[in-house]
C-alpha positions as CSV (number, residue, x, y, z in Angstrom):
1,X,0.0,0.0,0.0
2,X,1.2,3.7,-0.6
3,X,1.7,6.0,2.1
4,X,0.3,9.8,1.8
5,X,3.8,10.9,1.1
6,X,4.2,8.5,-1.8
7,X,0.7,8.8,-3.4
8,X,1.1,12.9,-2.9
9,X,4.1,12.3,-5.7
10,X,2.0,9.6,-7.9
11,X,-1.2,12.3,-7.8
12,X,1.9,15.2,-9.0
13,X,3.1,13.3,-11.7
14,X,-0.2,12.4,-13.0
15,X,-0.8,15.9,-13.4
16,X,2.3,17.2,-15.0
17,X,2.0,14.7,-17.4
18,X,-1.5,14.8,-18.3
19,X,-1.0,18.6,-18.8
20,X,2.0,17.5,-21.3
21,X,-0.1,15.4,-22.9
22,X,-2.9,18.1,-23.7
23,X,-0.3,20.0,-25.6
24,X,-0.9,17.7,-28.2
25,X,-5.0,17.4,-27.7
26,X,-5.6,20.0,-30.2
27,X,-3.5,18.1,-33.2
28,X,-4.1,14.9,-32.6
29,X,-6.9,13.1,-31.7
30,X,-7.5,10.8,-28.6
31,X,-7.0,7.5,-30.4
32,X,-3.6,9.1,-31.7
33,X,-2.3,10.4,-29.0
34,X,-2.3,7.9,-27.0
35,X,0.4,5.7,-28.5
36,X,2.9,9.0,-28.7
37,X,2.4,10.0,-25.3
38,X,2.6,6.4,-23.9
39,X,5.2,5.9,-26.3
40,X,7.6,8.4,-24.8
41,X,7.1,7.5,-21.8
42,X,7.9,4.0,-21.9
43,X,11.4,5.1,-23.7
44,X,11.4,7.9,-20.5
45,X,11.3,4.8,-18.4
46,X,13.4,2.7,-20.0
47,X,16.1,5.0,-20.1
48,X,16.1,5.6,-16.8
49,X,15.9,2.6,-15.8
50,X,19.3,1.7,-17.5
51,X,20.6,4.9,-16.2
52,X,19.8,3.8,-12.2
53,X,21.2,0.5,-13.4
54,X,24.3,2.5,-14.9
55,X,25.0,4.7,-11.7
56,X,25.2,1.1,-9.3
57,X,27.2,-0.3,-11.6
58,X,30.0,2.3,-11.1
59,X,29.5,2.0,-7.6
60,X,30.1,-1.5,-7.4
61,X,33.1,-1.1,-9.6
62,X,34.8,1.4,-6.9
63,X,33.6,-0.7,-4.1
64,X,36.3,-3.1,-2.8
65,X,33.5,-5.5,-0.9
66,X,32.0,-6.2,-4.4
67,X,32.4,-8.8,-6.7
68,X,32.6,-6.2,-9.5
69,X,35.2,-4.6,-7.6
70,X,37.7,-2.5,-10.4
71,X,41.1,-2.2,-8.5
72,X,42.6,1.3,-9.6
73,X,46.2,-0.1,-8.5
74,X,45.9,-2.7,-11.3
75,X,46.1,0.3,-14.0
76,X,48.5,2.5,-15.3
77,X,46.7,6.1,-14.9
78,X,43.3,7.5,-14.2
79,X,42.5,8.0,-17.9
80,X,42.7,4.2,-18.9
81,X,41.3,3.1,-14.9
82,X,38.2,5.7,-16.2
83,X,38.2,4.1,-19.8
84,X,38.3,0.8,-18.2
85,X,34.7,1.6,-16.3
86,X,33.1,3.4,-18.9
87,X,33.8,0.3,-20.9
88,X,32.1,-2.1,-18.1
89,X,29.3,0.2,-18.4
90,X,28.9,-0.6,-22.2
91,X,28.5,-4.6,-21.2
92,X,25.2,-6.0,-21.8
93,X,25.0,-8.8,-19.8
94,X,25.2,-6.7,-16.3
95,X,21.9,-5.2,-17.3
96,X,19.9,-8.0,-18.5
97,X,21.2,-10.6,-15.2
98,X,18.8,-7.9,-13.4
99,X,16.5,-7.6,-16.0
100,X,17.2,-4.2,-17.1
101,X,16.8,-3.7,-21.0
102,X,19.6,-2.8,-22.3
103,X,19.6,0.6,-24.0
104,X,22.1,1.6,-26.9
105,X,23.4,4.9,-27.3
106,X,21.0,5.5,-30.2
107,X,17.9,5.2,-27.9
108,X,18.9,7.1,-24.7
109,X,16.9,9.6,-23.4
110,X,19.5,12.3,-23.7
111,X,19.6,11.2,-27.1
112,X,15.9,12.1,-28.4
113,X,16.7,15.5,-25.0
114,X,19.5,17.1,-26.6
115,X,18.7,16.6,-30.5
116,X,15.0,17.5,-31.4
117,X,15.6,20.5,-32.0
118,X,18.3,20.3,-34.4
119,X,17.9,21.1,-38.4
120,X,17.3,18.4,-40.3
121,X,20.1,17.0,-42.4
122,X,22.3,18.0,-39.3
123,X,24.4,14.9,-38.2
124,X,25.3,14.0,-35.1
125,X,28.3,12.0,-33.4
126,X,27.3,9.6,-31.0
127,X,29.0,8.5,-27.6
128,X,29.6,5.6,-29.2
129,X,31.6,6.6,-32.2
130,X,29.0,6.0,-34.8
131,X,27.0,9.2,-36.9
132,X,23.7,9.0,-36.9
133,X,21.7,12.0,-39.3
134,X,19.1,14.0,-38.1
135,X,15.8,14.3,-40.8
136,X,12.6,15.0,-38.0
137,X,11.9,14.5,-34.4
138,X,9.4,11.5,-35.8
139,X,12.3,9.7,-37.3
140,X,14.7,10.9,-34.1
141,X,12.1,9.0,-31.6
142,X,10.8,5.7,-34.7
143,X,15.1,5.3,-34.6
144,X,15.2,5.4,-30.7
145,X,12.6,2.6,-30.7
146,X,14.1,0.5,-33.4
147,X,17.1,0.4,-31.4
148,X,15.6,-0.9,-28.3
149,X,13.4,-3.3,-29.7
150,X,16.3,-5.1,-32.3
151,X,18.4,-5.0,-28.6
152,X,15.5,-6.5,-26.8
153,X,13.9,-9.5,-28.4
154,X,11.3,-9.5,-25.7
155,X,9.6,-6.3,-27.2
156,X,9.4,-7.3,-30.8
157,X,6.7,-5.9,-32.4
158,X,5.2,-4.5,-29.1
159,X,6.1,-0.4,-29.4
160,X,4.6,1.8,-31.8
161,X,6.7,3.0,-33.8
162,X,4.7,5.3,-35.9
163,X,5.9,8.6,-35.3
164,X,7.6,9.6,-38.6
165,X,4.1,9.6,-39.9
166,X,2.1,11.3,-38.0
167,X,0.5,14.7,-39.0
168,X,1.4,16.7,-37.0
169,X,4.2,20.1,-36.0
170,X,7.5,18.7,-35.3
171,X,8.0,21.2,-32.9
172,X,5.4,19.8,-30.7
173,X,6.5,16.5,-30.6
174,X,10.1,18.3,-29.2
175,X,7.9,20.3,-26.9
176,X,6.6,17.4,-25.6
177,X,9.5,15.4,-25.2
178,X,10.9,18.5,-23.2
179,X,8.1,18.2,-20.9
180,X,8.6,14.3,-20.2
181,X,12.1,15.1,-19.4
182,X,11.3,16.8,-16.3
183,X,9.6,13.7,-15.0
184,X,11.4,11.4,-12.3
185,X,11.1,7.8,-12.3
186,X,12.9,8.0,-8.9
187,X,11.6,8.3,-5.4
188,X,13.3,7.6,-2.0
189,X,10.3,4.6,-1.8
190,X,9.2,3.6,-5.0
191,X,10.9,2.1,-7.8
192,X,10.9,3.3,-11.5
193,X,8.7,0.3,-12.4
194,X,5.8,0.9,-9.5
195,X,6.1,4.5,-11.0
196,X,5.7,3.9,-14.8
197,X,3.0,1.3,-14.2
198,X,0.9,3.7,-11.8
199,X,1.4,6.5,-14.7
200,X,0.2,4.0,-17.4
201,X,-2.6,3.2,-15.6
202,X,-3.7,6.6,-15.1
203,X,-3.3,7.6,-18.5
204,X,-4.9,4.8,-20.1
205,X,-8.4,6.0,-17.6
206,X,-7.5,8.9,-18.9
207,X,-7.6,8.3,-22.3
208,X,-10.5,5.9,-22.4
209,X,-12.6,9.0,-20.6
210,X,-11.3,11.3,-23.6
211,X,-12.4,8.5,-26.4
212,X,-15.6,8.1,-24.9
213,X,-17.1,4.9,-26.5
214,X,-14.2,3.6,-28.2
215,X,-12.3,4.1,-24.8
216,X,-14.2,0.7,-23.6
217,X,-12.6,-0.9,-26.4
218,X,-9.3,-1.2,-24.4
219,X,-9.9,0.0,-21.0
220,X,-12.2,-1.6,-18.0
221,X,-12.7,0.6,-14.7
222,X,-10.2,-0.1,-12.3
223,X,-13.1,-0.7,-9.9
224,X,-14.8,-3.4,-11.8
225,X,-11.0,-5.2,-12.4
226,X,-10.8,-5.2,-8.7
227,X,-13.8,-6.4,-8.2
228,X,-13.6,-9.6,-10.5
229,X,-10.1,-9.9,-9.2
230,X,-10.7,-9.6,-5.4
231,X,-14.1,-12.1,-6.3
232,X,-11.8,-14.9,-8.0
233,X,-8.8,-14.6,-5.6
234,X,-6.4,-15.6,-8.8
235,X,-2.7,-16.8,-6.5
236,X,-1.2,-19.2,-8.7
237,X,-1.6,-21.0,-11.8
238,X,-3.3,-20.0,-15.6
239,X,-4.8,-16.5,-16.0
240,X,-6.5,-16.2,-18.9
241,X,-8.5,-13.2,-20.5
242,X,-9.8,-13.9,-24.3
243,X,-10.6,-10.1,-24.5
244,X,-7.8,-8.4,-23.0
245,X,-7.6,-4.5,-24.2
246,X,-4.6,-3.2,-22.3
247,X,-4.1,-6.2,-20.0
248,X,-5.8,-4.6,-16.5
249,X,-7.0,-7.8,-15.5
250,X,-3.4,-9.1,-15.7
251,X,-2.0,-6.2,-13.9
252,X,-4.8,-5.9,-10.9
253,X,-4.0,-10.2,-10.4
254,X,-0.2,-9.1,-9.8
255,X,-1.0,-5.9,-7.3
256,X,-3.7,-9.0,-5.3
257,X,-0.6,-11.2,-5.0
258,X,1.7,-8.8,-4.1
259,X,-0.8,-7.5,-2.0
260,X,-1.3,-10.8,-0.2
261,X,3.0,-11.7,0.2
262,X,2.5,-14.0,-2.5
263,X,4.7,-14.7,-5.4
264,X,4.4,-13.4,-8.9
265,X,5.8,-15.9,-10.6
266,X,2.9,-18.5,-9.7
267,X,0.7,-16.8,-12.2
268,X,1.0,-17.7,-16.1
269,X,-0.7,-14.7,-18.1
270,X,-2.5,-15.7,-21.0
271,X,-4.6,-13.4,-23.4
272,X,-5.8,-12.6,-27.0
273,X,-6.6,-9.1,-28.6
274,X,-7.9,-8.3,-32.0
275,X,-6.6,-4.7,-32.4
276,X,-3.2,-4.6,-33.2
277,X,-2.5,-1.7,-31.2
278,X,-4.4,-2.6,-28.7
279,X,-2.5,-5.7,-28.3
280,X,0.7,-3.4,-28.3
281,X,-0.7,-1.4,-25.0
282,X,-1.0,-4.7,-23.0
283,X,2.1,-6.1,-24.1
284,X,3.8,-3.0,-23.2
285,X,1.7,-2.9,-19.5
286,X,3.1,-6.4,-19.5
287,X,6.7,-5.6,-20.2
288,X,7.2,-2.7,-17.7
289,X,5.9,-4.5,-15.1
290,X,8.3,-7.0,-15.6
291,X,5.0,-9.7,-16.2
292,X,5.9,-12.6,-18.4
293,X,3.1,-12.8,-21.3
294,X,2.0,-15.3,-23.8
295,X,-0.4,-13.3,-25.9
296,X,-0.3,-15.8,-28.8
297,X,1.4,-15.3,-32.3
298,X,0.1,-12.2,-33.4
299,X,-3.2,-10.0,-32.4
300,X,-6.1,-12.2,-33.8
301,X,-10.3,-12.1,-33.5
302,X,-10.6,-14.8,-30.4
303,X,-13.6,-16.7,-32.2
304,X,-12.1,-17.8,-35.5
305,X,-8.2,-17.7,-34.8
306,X,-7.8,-19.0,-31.4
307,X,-4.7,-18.3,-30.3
308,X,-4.6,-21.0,-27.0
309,X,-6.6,-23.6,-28.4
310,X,-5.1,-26.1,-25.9
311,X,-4.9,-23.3,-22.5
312,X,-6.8,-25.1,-19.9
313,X,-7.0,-22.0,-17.6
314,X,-7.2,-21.7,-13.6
315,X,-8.9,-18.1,-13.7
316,X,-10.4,-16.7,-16.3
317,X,-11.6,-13.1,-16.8
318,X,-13.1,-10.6,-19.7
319,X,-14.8,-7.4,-20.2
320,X,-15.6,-8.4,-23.8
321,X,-17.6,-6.2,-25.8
322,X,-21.5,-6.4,-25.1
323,X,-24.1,-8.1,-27.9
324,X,-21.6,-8.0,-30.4
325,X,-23.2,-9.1,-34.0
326,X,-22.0,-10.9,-36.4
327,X,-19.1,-13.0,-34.2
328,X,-19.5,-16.1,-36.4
329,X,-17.6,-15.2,-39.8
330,X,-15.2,-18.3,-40.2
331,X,-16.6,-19.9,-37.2
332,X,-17.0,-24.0,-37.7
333,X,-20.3,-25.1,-37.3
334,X,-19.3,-27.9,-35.1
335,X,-17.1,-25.8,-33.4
336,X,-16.5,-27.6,-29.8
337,X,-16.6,-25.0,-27.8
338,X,-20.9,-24.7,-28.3
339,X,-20.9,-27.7,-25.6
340,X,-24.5,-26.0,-24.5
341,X,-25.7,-25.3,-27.5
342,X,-24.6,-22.4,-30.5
343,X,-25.3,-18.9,-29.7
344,X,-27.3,-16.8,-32.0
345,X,-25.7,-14.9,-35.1
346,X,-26.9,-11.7,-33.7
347,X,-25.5,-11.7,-30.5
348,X,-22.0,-12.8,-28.7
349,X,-22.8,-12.8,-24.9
350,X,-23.1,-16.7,-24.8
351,X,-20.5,-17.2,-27.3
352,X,-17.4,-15.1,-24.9
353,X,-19.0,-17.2,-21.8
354,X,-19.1,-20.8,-23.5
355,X,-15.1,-20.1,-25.0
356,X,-14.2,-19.2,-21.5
357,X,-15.9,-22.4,-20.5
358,X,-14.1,-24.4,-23.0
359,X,-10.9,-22.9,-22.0
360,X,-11.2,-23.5,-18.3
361,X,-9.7,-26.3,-16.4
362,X,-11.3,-28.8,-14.1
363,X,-10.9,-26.7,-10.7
364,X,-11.4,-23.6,-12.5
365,X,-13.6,-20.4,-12.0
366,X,-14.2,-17.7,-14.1
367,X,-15.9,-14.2,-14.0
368,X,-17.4,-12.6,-16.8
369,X,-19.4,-8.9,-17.8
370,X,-22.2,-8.9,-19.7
371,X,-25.2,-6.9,-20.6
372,X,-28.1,-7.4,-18.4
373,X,-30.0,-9.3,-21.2
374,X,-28.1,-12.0,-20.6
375,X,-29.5,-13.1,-17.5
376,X,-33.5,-13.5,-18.8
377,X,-33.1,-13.6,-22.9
378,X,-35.0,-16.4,-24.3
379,X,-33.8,-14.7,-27.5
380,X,-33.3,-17.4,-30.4
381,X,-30.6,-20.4,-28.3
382,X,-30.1,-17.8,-25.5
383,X,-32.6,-19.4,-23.2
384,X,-31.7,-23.1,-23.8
385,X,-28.4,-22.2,-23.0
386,X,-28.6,-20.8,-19.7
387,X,-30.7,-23.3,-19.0
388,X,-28.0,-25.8,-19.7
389,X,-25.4,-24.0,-18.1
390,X,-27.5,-23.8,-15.0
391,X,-28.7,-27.7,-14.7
392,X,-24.8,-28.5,-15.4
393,X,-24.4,-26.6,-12.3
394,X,-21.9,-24.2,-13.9
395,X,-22.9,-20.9,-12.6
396,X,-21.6,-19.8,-8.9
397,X,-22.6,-16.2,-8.5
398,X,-24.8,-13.5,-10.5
399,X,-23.7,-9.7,-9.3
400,X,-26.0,-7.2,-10.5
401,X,-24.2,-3.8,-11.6
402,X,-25.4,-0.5,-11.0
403,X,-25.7,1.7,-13.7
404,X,-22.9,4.5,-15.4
405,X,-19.5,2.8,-14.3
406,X,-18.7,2.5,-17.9
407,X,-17.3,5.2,-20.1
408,X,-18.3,3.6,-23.7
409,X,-21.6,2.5,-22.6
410,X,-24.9,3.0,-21.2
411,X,-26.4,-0.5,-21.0
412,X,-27.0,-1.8,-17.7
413,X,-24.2,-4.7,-16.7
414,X,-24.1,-7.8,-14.6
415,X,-21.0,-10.3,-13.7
416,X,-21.4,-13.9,-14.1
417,X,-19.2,-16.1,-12.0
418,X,-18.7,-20.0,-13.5
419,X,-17.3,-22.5,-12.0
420,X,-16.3,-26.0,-13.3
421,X,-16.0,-27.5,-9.5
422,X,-18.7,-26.4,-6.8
423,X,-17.8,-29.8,-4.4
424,X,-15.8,-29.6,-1.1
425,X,-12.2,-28.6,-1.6
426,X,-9.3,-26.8,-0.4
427,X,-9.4,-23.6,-1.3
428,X,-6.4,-22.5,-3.5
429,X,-5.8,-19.8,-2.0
430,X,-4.3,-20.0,1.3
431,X,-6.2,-18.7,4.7
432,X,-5.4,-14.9,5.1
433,X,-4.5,-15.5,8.7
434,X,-2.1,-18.0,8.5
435,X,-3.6,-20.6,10.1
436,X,-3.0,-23.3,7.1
437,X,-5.6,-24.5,4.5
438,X,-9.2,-23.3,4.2
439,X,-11.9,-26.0,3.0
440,X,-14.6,-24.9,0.5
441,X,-17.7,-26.1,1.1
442,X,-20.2,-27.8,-1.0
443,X,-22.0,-25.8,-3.1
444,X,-23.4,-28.2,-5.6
445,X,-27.3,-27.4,-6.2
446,X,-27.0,-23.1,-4.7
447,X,-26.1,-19.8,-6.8
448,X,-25.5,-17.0,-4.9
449,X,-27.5,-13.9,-6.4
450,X,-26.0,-10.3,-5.3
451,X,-27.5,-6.9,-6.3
452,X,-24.9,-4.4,-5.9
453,X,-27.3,-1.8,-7.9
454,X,-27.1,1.1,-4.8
455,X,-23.5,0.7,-4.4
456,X,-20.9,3.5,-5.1
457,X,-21.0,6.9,-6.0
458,X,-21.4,9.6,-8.2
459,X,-17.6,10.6,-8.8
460,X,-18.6,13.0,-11.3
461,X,-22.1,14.3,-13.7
462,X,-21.3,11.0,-16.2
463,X,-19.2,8.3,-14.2
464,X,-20.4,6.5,-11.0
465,X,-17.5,4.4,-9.3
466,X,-17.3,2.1,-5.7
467,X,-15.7,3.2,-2.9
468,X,-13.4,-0.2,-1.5
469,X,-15.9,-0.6,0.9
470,X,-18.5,-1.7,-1.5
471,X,-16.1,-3.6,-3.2
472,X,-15.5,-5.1,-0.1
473,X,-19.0,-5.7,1.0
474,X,-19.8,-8.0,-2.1
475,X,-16.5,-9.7,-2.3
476,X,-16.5,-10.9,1.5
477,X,-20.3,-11.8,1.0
478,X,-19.1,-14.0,-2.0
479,X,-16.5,-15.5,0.3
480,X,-18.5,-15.8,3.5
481,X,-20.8,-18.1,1.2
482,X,-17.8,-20.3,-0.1
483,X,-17.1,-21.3,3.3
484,X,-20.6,-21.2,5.6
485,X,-23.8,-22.4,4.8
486,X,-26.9,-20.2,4.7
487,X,-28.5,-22.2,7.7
488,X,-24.6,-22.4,9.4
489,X,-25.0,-26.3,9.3
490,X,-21.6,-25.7,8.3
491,X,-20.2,-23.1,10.9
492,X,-16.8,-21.0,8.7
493,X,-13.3,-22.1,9.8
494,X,-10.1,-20.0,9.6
495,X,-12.4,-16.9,10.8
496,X,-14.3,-16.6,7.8
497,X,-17.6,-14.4,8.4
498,X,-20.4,-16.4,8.6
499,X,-22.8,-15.9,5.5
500,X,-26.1,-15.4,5.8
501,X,-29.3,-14.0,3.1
502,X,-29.8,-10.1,3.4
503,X,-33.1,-8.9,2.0
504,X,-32.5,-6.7,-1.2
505,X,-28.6,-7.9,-1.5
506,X,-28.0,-11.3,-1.2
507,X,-29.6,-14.7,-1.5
508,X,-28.7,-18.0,-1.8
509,X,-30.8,-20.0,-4.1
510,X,-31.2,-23.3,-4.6
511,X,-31.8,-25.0,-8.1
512,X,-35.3,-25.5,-7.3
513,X,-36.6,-21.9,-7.0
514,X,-34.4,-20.8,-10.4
515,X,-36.5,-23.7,-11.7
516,X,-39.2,-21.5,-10.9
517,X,-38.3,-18.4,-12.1
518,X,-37.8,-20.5,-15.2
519,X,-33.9,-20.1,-15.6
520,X,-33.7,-16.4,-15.0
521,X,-31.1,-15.4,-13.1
522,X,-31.3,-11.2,-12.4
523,X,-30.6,-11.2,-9.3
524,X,-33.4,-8.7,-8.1
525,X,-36.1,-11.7,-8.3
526,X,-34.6,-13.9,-5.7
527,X,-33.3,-11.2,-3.3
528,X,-36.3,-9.4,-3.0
529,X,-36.7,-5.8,-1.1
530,X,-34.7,-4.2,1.6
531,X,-36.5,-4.9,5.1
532,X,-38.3,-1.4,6.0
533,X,-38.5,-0.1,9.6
534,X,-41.4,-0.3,11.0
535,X,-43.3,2.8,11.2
536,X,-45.1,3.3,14.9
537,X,-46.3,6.7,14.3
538,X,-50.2,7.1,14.0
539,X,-51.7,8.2,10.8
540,X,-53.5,11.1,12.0
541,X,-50.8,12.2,14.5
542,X,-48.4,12.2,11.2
543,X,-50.4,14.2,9.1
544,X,-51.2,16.8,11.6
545,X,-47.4,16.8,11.7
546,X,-46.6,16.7,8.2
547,X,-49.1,19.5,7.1
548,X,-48.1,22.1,10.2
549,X,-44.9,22.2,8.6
550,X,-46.1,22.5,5.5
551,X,-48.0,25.7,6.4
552,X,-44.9,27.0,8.0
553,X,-43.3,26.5,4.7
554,X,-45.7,28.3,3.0
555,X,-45.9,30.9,5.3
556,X,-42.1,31.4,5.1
557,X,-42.8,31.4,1.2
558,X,-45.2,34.2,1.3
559,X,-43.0,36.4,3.2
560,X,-39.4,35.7,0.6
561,X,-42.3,36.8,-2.1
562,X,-43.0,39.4,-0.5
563,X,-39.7,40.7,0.5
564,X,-38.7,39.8,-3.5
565,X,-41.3,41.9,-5.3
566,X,-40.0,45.0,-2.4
567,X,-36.5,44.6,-4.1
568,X,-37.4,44.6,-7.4
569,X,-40.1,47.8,-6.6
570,X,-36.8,49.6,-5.2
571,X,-35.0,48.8,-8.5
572,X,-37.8,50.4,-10.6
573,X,-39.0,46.8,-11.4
574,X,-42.9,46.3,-10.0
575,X,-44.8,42.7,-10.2
């Protein structure tokens, strides 16, 4: 967790970059400008990062206790004990054993600093003895790039390099590189990498805010991440998301580990992206977090070029987008992944949840958005097929959304939460208070219906967002009902709250009522209204009370009218 001090600095930064970023708002749009202003700063932070890297190398040169230690009496003079250090500092391998990238002279930030304003044709001698000829800042920052990425096989095709083409004044691009030079990525408590990903992760909220609808093509509220995240509990094995965007569901599962002492490395990321530079944003999220990735070959459309076709997955997650049409161009069929039956033409809700399905392992769970319509459609196969899913015991948990937490869209959401294994287990995640493993209960036969629909609150006029106590409230009510019963015939263990139904939030419903409802599942029919105080005030004792204080209103009315029309007779005005 930040302290005040520490998110104080994060908050600062966000706003002296976003204000750099705006310089370009008015020749560029959103979609554009983006990828140059995340651009930079990856190359920002990947400079520096070699640079802090750099400086303790020539510490531990100078410092007799180290390993590295470089003795000055073994040389001749200072000049050749100095060229002897500088050349250390040119060796690769000390910057990739702590999984630095290594950054050439070309692609330095003091490089793209000290150059974009220079005439073109100009050329320039590098520190490294090589020319290199100056045509536009685009071409200065597409070269920087290059560099790194054919010195960095990891990032192959995952930065931008579009620069040189945009349309846009030269001189803004070197304004704007001037202003990301004033940015640290150092603090006394955070490292460059917490630092970068907290700026990417503002910007890309930023961004999706200032594209509006397309925004929701790469970007999911960090409140709804958490949420799924927090719900699933994902501390080791696959994660998988089939409709990644910029990779936040990745990035939220590694700040819950971390969170939690646990260990990175005991989560594989998996995910798929059709846009191309889409699929560049989460591999880039991915790579300055220091997250290994397999997001298949290439960026591909997840229903017809499946990119993990074997990926049994521990945890999946998706924000995918809502009643897409026309999903099944190219699709088989036969296709095996329509186990309960093939989704309409016209509509892709059931088709993301039954690919997830397909792609989940034996033990695994998976949470899901999806337009409300999803829950009571009898639309075409729609009906039949949550039907299926819900006599194969499949579903876990229904969360109904409230509505405007989305900036691309208006229609009203829901989560579902799938699950292959609803028996007695341990649970894979370890108990929180150390006292060894927790025991899932049996579930077999129950979905847990929660209507979050009141929750949060109006951050702005447009955007409504949950506080983490709300988060909190439906995530330990989804946990309290893993591990208790609803009637406590099985008391929680390892001091999990006990679980119990909540009029107008929470109910746990057996197979038999949903039966009843005939295989709807919005969660508003099973946990019916809030429990109302009672009200032990006589009728007519209330009305007397209710209409003497509406004559006192009145009354009070009559006199601001009065004293009104006075002011406006003084001004020559008269009613």
């Amino acid at each position: 967790m930040t302290t005040v001090e520490e998110q104080q600095f994060l908050d600062g930064l966000d706003k002296k970059l976003w204000n750099a970023a705006d310089k370009l708002r008015s020749t560029l749009d959103a979609a554009q400008y983006k990828h140059v202003v995340l651009g930079l700063i990856f190359l920002k932070y990947v400079s520096d990062a070699f640079e802090i890297r750099r400086e303790e190398l020539e510490a531990q040169f100078k410092d007799a206790n180290h390993d590295y230690f470089l003795d000055r009496a073994d040389f001749d003079s200072d000049e050749e004990y100095a060229a002897e250090i500088q050349a250390e500092l040119e060796q690769r391998d000390y910057y990739t054993e702590e999984n630095v990238f290594w950054v050439s002279v070309m692609a330095r930030w003091d490089m793209l600093k000290n150059n974009s304003k220079l005439a073109p044709g100009t050329t320039v001698e590098l520190a490294d003895g090589n020319e290199y000829k100056f045509n536009s800042v685009g071409r200065l920052i597409d070269d920087a790039l290059d560099a790194i990425e054919k010195d960095n096989p990891k990032l192959k095709g995952v930065l931008n390099k579009q620069y040189t083409r945009l349309q846009i004044d030269q001189s803004k691009l070197a304004q704007l590189i001037d202003h990301i030079s004033s940015v640290p990525f150092s603090h006394a408590s955070l490292n460059a990498k917490d630092i970068l990903g907290h700026v990417y992760e503002y910007f890309l909220g930023q961004f999706a805010l200032a594209e509006g609808k397309k925004g929701g093509q790469f970007y999911t509220p960090k409140a709804i991440v958490t949420l799924i995240v927090e719900m699933l509990e994902p501390f080791h094995g696959r994660v998988y998301d089939p409709a990644m965007g910029s990779g936040g569901f990745f990035v939220q599962s590694e700040q819950f580990i971390q969170n939690r002492q646990g260990r990175v490395n005991d989560v594989s990321i998996y995910g798929q992206e059709y846009n191309h530079t889409t699929w560049q944003l989460a591999a880039m999220n991915m790579v300055i977090r220091g997250i290994d990735f397999n997001f298949g070959k290439e960026p591909a459309n997840t229903f017809n070029n499946d990119q993990h076709p074997d990926l049994r997955a521990d945890y999946i997650m998706a924000n995918p987008p809502f009643n897409m049409k026309e999903w099944d161009v190219g699709v088989k069929e036969d296709d095996p992944r329509w186990a309960y039956g093939k989704p309409p033409s016209g509509n892709a809700n059931f088709v993301w949840l039954q690919h997830m399905l397909y792609h989940l392992g034996p033990d695994g769970s998976l949470g899901l958005l999806l337009a409300n319509g999803s829950m009571s459609s009898n639309t075409n196969t729609e009906g039949a097929i949550r039907r299926a899913l819900i006599e194969n015991d499949l579903v876990e948990c229904m969360v109904a959304l409230p509505g405007q937490l989305f900036t691309n869209t208006q229609i009203p959401a829901c989560i579902w939460f799938l699950t292959r294994n609803k028996s007695a287990r341990p649970s894979p995640r370890p108990s929180p208070s150390g006292e060894g493993e927790r025991m899932l209960r049996d579930r077999r036969g129950e979905i847990l219906f929660i209507d979050a629909r009141n929750l949060g609150y109006m951050k702005d006029r447009v955007l409504r967002d949950f506080k983490p106590e709300d988060i909190a409230k439906v995530t330990d009510t989804f946990h309290a009902w893993k591990f208790s019963s609803p009637n406590n015939e099985q008391p929680p263990t390892n001091n999990q709250s006990a679980y119990a139904d909540i009029p107008g939030f929470c109910k746990s419903a057996s197979l038999e009522e949903i039966t009843k409802h005939d295989f709807v599942l919005t969660p508003g029919r099973y946990v019916g209204a809030v429990d109302q105080e009672e009200d032990s005030e006589p009728f007519d004792e209330k009305m007397a009370r209710l209409t003497g204080s509406l004559k006192e209103q009145f009354e009070k009315s009559a006199e601001l009218e009065g004293q009104i029309k006075a002011n406006l007779k003084g001004l020559g005005y008269e009613l």
